[in-house]
C-alpha positions in Angstrom: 9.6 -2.7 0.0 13.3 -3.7 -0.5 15.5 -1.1 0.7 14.9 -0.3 3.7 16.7 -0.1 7.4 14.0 0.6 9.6 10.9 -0.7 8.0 6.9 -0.3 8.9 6.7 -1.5 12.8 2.8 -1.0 13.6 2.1 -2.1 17.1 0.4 -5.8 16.9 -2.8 -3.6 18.3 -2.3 -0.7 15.8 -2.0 -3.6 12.6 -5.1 -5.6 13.9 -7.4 -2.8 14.6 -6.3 -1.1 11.4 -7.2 -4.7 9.7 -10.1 -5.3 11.5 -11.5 -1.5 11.0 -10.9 -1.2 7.1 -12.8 -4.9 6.1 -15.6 -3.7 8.5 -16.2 -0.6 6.4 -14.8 -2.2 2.6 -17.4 -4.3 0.7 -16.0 -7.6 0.3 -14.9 -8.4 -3.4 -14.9 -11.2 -5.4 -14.3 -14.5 -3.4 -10.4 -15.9 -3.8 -10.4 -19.3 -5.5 -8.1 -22.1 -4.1 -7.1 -25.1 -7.1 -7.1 -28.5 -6.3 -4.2 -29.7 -6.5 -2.5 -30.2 -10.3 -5.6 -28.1 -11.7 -5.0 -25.9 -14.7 -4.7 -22.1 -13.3 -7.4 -19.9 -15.2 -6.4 -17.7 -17.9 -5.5 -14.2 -17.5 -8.6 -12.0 -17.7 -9.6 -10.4 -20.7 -8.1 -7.2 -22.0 -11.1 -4.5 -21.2 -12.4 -2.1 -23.1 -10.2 1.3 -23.5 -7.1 -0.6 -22.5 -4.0 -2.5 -24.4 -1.8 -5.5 -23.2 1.7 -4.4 -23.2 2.8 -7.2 -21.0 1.1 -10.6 -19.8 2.9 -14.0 -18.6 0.1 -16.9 -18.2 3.0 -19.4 -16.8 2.0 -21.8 -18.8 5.2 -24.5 -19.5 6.1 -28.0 -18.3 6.6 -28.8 -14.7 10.0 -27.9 -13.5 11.0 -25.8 -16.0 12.2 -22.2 -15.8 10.5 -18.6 -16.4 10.7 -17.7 -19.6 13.8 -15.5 -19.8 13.1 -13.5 -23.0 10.3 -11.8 -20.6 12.7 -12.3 -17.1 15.5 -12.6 -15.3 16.8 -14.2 -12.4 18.2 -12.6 -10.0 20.8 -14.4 -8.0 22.8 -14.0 -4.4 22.3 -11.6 -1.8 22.5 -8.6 -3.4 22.9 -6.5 -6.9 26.3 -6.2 -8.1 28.2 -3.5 -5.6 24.6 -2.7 -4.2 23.8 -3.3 -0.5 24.2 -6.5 1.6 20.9 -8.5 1.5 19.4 -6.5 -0.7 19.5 -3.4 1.4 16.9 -5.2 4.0 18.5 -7.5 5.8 17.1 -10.9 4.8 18.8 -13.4 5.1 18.0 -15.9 1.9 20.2 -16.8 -1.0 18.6 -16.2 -4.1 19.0 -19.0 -6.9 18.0 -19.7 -10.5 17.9 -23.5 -9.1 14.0 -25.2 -9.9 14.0 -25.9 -6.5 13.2 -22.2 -5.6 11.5 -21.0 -9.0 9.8 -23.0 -11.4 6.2 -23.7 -13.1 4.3 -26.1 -11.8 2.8 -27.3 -15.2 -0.9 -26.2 -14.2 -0.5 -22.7 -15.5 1.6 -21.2 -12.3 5.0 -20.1 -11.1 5.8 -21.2 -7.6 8.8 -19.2 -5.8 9.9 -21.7 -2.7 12.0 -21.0 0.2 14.3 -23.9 1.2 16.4 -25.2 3.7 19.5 -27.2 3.9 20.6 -29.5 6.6 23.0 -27.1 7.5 19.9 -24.6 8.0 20.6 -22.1 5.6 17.9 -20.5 3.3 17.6 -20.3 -0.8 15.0 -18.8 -2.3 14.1 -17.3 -5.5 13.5 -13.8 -7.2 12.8 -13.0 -10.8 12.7 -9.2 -12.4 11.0 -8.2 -16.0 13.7 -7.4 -18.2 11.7 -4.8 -19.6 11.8 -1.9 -17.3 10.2 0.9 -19.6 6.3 0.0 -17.8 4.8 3.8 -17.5 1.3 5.1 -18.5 0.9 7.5 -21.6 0.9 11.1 -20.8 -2.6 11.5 -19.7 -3.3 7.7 -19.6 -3.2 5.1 -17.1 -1.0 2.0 -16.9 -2.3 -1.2 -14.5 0.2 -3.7 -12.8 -1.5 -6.6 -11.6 -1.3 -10.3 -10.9 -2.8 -12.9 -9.4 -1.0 -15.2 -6.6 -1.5 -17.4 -3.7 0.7 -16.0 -0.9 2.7 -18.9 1.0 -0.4 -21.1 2.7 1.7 -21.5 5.9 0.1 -19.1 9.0 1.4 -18.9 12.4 5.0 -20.3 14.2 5.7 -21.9 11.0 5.7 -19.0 8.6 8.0 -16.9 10.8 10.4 -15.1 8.8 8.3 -15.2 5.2 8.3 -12.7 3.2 6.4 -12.7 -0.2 6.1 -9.7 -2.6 5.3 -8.4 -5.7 6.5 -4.8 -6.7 8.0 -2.3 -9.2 11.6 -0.7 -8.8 12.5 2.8 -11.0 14.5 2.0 -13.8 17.3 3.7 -12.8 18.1 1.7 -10.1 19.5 -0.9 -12.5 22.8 -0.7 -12.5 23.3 2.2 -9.7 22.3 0.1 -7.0 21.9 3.2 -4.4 19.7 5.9 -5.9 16.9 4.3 -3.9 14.4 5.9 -2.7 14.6 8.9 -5.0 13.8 6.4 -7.9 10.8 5.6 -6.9 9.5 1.8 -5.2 5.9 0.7 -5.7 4.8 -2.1 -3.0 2.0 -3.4 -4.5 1.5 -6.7 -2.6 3.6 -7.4 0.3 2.8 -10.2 3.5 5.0 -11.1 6.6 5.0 -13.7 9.0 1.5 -15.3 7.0 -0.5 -12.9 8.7 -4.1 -11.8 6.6 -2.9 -8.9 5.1 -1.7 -6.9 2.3 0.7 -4.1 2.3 0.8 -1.7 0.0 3.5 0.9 -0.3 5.2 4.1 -2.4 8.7 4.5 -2.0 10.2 8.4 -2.8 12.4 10.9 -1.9 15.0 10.5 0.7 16.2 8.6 3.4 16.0 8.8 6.4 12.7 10.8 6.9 12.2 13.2 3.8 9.0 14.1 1.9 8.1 10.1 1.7 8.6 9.3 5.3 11.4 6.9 5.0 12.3 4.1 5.5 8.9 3.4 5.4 7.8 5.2 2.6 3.4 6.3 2.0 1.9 2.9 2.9 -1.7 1.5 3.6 -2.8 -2.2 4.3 -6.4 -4.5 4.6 -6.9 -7.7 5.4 -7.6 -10.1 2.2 -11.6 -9.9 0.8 -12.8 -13.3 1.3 -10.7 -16.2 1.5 -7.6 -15.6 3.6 -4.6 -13.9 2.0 -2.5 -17.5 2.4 -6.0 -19.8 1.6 -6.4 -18.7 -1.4 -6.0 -16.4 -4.7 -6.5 -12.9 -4.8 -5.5 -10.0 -7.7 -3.2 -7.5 -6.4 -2.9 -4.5 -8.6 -1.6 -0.6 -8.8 -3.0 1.4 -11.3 -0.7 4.3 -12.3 -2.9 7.1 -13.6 -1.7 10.2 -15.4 -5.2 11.2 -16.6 -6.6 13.1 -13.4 -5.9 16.2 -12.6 -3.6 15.6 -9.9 -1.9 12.4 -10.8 -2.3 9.3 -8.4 -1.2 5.6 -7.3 -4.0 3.8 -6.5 -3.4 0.2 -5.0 -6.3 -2.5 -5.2 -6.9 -6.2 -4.2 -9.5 -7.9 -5.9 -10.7 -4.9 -7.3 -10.8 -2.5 -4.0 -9.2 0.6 -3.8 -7.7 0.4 -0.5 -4.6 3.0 -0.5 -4.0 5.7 -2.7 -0.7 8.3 -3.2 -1.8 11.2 -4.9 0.8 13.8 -6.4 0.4 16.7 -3.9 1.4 14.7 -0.8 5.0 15.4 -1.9 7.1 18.3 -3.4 6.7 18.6 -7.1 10.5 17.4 -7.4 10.2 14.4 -5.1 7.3 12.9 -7.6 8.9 14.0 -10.7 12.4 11.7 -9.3 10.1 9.2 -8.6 7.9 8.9 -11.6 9.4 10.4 -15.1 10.9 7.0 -16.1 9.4 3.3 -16.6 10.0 0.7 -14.0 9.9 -2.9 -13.9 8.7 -5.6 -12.0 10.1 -8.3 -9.6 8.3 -10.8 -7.8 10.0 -12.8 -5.1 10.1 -14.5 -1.3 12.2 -13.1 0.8 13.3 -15.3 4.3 14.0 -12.9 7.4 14.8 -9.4 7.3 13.7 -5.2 8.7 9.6 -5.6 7.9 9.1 -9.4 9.3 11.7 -8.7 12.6 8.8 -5.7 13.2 6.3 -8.4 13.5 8.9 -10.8 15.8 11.4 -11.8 13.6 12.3 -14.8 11.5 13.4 -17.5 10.4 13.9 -19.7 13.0 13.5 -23.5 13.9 10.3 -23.4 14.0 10.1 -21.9 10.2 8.8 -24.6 8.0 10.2 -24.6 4.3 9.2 -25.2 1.2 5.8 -23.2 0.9 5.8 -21.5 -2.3 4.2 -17.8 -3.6 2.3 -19.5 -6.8 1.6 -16.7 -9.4 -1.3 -17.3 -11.9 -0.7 -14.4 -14.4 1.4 -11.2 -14.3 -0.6 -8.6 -16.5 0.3 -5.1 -17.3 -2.6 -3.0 -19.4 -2.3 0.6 -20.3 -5.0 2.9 -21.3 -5.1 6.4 -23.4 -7.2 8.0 -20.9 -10.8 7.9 -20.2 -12.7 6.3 -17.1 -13.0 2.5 -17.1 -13.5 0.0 -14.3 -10.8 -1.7 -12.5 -9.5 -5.6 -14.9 -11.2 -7.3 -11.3 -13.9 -5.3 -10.1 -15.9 -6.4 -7.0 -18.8 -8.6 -7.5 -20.5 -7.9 -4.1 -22.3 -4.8 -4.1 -21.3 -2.5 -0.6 -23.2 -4.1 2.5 -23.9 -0.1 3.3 -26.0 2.2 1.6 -24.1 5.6 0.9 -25.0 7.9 3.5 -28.1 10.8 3.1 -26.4 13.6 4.0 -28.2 15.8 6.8 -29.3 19.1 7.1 -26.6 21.4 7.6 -25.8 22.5 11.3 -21.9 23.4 11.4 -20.5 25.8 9.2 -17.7 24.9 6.6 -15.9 28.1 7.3 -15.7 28.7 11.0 -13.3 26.1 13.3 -14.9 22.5 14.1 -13.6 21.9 17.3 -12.1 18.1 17.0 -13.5 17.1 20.0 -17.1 17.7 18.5 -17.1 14.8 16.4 -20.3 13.1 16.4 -18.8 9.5 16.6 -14.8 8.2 16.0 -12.8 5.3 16.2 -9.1 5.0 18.4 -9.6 8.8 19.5 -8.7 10.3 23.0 -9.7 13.8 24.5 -7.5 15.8 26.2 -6.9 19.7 27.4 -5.0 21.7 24.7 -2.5 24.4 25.8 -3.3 26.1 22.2 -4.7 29.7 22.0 -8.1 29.8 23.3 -8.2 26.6 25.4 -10.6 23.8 25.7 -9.8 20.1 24.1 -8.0 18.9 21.8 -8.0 14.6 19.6 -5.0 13.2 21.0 -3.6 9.3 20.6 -4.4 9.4 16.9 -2.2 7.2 14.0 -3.2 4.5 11.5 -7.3 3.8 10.8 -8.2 5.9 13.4 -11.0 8.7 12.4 -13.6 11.0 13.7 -17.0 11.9 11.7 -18.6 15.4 12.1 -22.1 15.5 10.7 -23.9 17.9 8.3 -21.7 20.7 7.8 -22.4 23.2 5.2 -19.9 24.5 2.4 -22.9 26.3 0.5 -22.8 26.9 -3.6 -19.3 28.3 -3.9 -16.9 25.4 -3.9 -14.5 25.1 -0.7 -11.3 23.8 -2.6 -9.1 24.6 1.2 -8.9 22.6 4.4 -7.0 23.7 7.7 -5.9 21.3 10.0 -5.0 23.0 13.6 -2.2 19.8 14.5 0.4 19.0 16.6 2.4 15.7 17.3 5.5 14.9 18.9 6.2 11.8 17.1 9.3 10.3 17.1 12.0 10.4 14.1 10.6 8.9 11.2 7.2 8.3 12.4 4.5 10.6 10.5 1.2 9.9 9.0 -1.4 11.8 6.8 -4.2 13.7 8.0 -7.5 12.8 5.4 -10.7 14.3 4.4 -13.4 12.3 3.1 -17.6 13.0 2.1 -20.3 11.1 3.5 -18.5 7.5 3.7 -15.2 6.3 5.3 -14.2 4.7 2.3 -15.2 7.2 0.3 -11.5 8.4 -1.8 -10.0 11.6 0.3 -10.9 14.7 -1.2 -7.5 16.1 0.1 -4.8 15.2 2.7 -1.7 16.7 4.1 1.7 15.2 6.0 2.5 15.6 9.7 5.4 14.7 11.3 7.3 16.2 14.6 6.1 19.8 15.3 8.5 19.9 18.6 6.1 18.5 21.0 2.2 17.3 21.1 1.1 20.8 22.1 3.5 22.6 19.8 0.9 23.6 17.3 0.9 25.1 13.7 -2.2 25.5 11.0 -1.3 23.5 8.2 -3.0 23.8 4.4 -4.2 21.3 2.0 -5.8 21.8 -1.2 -9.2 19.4 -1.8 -11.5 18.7 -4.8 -14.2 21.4 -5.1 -16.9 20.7 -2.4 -20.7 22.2 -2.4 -23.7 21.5 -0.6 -23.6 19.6 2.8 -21.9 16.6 3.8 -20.5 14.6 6.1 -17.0 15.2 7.0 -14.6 12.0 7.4 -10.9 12.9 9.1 -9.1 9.8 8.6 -5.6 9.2 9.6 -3.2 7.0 7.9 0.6 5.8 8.3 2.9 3.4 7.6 3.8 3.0 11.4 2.3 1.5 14.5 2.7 5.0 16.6 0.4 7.8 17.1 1.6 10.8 14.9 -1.0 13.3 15.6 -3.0 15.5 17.7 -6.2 17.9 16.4 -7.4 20.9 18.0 -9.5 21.9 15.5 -9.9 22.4 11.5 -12.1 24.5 9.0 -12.1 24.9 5.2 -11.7 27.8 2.6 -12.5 28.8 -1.0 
């Protein structure tokens, strides 16, 4: 989230269509609970079966009096030590250990405040685990999650807001300019009190690189439920080392709604990014690069004092094995899964894009590729086609071939996905595109997928952290 010069600036189309496509295909989870006011938080949930507690803060101490700072830290100013000016994002805040900005509430919570002084300057707070050693086992899993209220303040008033909760590498801590290499793991972030949640992985280099900086791999939804500011939702990245490509999978209220896998990046780019613990901050920034993408803030019209109130901060880690999420949805999927069809297209000839059989955000348009005909133009983030019944027969396909183009700007590049029989079904494989030298400059790229059989559906979903279109599709096929 933090340090970044050029942060996610979706389009306010591209970010409501993306929202408003993504909870029209998700089951909705669990509903968010709002406390009355001076009610006792709930405790943290149970530890589940196959996992271990290696970190959990309840919150629980008087009214007014500080987080306990055997298990944080405050961290205080506007930057690190010799690190970058406003914490490398350009907010605008002073961060304080002063109750005013952080504090419990007495009820079970902490509550991280943005103020105001009559001169109009901001304070706010942040707070960082001391312990920055949080990794799964080799071949286990490790799960970050917490429960918060974002700010309750929506519209004019919550201009410039900018709540998070998120892991840093460890050895950023005391180099102060090894990001992104290090590794960054947005697993709740909000601007401007809109209804959504950002999620986002942070790697390799910047500008541009493997990670598409300064934005990094990112996916958003809008809040299950209850709005993202009405109410409480878990927010949550599971970490798992036990598949065989190893993932980040991010979740609120038990949904998978973004996933980094491994084999998007170089082999060096994850292994900077991920052979060493990190540790966790939770704070409310005012101002800065990702709200000034969604207008910009604070101004006069920014009210103060609405506070991120955090129930519980858990972390759980697991020797391996398949268990459900800590906060698994309680609402089954309002969709059946899909009966696949009889098999009409062939897995291993090219599917023309323009055949799909229905798509969302999609344009048509003449290619100037070998052999003619159309190509998918106008495609970025939550747009997707579906091509029905095609047949990959009893030897697994583990190849797909995307015929792709784009002549997206610097920095703006997006994955292409492949997913069976439901949208939000998890991709079987993805790869990266970014500028080829022009939207009819075309080139073949290769992805490696989880061993497909029989006949499916075929889902090519397109995400990125940006607003802009990053891709154009003439055609695609798969391989053994």
């Amino acid at each position: 989230m933090r340090q970044i010069s050029d942060r996610k600036r979706p389009t306010v189309r591209r970010a409501v269509l993306a929202a408003l496509s993504t909870i029209a295909v998700v089951a909705a989870a669990s509903a968010a609970v709002v406390l009355p006011a001076g009610a006792a938080a709930p405790a943290a949930p149970p530890t589940p079966a196959g996992w271990s507690q290696v970190f959990l803060d309840d919150f629980d101490g008087a009214a007014g009096s500080g987080v306990n700072t055997a298990d944080w830290q405050y961290t205080t100013g506007t930057s690190y030590p010799g690190g970058p000016g406003g914490f490398g994002t350009g907010e605008i805040e002073t961060m304080t250990a002063d109750p005013a900005n952080v504090s419990l509430d007495g009820a079970g919570n902490l509550r991280i405040t943005p103020r105001r002084d009559a001169a109009g300057n901001w304070t706010s707070g942040r707070v960082e685990s001391r312990r920055s050693d949080f990794q799964p086992p080799a071949g286990g899993k490790l799960r970050t999650e917490a429960r918060i209220q974002m700010p309750n303040v929506t519209g004019p008033a919550a201009k410039g807001y900018w709540p998070a909760f998120w892991m840093l590498g460890a050895p950023y801590r005391g180099n102060w300019w090894n990001w992104p290499g290090v590794g960054e793991l947005d697993i709740l972030e909000n601007v401007q009190g809109i209804n959504n949640v950002w999620a986002t992985m942070h790697c390799g280099t910047s500008p541009g690189g493997p990670c598409n900086e300064k934005s990094g791999i990112g996916g958003q939804r809008v809040c299950p439920g209850t709005s993202c500011q009405g109410g409480f939702h878990t927010y949550a990245v599971e970490w798992d080392r036990s598949t065989a490509v190893e993932q980040m999978r991010f979740y609120v209220d038990g949904i998978n709604f973004h996933t980094v896998r491994a084999d998007q990046v170089d082999a060096t780019t994850w292994t900077d990014a991920t052979n060493h613990g990190y540790f966790i901050i939770l704070n409310v920034a005012m101002g800065g690069e990702f709200p000034a993408a969604f207008g910009g803030g604070p101004d006069a019209g920014t009210e103060p004092g609405h506070p991120m109130v955090v129930d519980y901060v858990s972390v759980l880690s697991s020797a391996g094995g398949t268990t459900p999420p800590t906060t698994p949805p309680t609402t089954p999927p309002t969709t059946p899964p899909t009966t696949p069809p009889a098999g009409d297209r062939d897995a291993y000839s090219a599917i023309q894009a323009e055949s799909y059989d229905s798509q969302a955000g999609a344009a048509k348009e003449t290619t100037a590729d070998t052999g003619g005909g159309q190509d998918l133009t106008t495609l970025g983030n939550g747009d997707w086609a579906l091509y029905k019944g095609i047949s990959f027969g009893p030897t697994a396909a583990r190849q797909f071939y995307g015929r792709v183009a784009s002549g997206a700007a610097g920095g703006v590049s997006g994955l292409v996905e492949v997913r069976l029989d439901s949208r939000t079904s998890a991709p079987i494989g993805s790869f990266s595109v970014a500028n080829t030298g022009g939207w009819q400059s075309w080139r073949t790229v290769p992805a490696n997928i989880s061993g497909v059989t029989g006949t499916h559906d075929v889902y090519l979903t397109f995400t990125s952290g940006q607003g802009a279109d990053f891709v154009n599709v003439n055609w695609f096929d798969f391989g053994h």
